[in-house]
N, C-alpha and C positions, 0 to 999 in steps of 0.2 A: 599418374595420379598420386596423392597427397594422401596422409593418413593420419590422424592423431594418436597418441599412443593411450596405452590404458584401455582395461576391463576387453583384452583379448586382441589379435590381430583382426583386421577389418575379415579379412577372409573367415576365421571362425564364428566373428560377428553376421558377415552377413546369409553363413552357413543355414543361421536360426530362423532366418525370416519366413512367416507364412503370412506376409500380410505386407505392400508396399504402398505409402501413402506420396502425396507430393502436395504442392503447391503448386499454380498455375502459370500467372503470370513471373516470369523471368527465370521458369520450370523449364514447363511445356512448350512457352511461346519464350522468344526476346523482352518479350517485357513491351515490349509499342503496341499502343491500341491503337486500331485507325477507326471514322469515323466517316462514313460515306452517306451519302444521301439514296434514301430508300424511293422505290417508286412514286410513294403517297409522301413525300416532302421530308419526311420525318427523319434523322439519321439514324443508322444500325451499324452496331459496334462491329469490329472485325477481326480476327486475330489469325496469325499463320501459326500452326503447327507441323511438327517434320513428321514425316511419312516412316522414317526410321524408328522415330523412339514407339507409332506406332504399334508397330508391325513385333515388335519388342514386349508389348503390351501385353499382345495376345498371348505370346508365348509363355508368358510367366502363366496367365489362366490356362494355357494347354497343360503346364506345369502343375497345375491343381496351387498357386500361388496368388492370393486374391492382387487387389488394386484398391486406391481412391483419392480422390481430391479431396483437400479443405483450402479454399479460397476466400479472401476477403473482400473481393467483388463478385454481384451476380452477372453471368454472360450468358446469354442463350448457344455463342460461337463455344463456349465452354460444356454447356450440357451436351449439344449436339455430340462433339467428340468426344465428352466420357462415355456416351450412350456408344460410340463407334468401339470404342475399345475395351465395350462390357464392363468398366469398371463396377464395384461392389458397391461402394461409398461414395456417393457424391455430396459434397457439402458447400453452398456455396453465401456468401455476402457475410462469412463470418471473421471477421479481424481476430477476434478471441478464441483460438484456436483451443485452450484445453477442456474445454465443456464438450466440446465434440472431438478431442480424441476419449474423452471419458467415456462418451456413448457410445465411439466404435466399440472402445473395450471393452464396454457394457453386452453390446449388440452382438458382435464376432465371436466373443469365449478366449481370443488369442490373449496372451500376455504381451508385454508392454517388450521383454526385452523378443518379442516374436514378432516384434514390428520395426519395418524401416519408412525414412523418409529420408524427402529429397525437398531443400529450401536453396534459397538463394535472398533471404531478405529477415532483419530482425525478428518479425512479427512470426518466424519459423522457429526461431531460437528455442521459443518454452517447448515445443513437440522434439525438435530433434536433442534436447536434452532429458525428455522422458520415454526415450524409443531406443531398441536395441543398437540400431543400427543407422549413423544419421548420413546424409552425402549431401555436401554442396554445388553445387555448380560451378564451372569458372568465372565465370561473373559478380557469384554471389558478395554479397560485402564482406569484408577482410574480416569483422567481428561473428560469423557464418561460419567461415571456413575452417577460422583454430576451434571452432568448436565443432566439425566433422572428423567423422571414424576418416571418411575418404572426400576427396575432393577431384572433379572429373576434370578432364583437359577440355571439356566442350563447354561450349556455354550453353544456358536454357536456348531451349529451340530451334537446337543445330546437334542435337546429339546427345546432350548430356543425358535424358533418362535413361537410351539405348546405352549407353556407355555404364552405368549403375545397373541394370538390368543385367547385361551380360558379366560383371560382375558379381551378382549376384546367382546366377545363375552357373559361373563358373566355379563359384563358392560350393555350390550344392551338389557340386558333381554332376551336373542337369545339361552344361553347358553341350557337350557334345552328342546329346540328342538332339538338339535342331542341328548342328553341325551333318549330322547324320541326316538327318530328313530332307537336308536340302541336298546330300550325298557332297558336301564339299571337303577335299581333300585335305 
């Protein structure tokens, strides 16, 4: 992993988080929407997400550590899974991302540097330069990445939010509680 320097190590940074936001597509998923034909003719959007980042998800909520998407497209394949992994915040078909991180921070009580996020595309830029704590993906675009605290060796939808998650979570001293629950050596 990749870090930028300034306003603390990533590890102090990501110490502070009570609150981890992300982006969806080329997040969660790879970034390819597919487009299948639904029973009654019509198509319905599709997207894979990894079972990992998950399962990851939960952990941070077991952790009393919220969640939430802000995405620039509406997906039902999207709601579905934030409902799967309890997120807090779901926000969806908004390109203009700081009207609703002003609402989380309206809504939550958290402050701004108590918050992380996780982008891989411009339109993430204006959030993870008003949030404590920002991580890129390996994918994300080069102009993304010098502006991440940390930057994951996975790409969106193969790992990267479990890879920010357990860094974060290894920041908080948390990490070796699920270590322990699953009793792994």
């Amino acid at each position: 992993m990749e870090h930028r320097k300034g306003g603390g190590s990533p590890e102090q940074l990501a110490a502070r988080i009570k609150l981890l936001l992300m982006d969806v597509d080329g997040v969660m998923t790879d970034g390819r929407l597919y487009f299948v034909p639904g029973l009654n003719g019509e198509f319905v959007e599709s997207k894979a997400f990894d079972s990992q980042d998950g399962i990851a998800l939960r952990w941070l909520r077991w952790m009393g550590i919220e969640t939430g998407l802000i995405s620039g497209r509406d997906s039902p394949a999207t709601l579905m899974r934030a409902r799967q992994v309890e997120f807090s915040y779901i926000y969806q078909g908004h390109i203009e991302k700081i009207p609703i991180l002003e609402e989380i921070l309206s809504k939550s009580g958290i402050h701004s540097d108590e918050i992380g996020y996780i982008g891989d595309d411009l339109t993430d830029l204006v959030i993870m330069r008003r949030v404590g704590f920002s991580v890129a993906t390996a994918n994300a675009r080069p102009e993304v990445k010098r502006a991440a605290h940390l930057v994951t060796e996975s790409p969106g939808g193969s790992g990267a939010v479990r890879e920010a998650i357990e860094f974060i979570l290894a920041a908080k001293g948390l990490w070796q509680k699920i270590l322990d629950k699953y009793e792994v050596d």
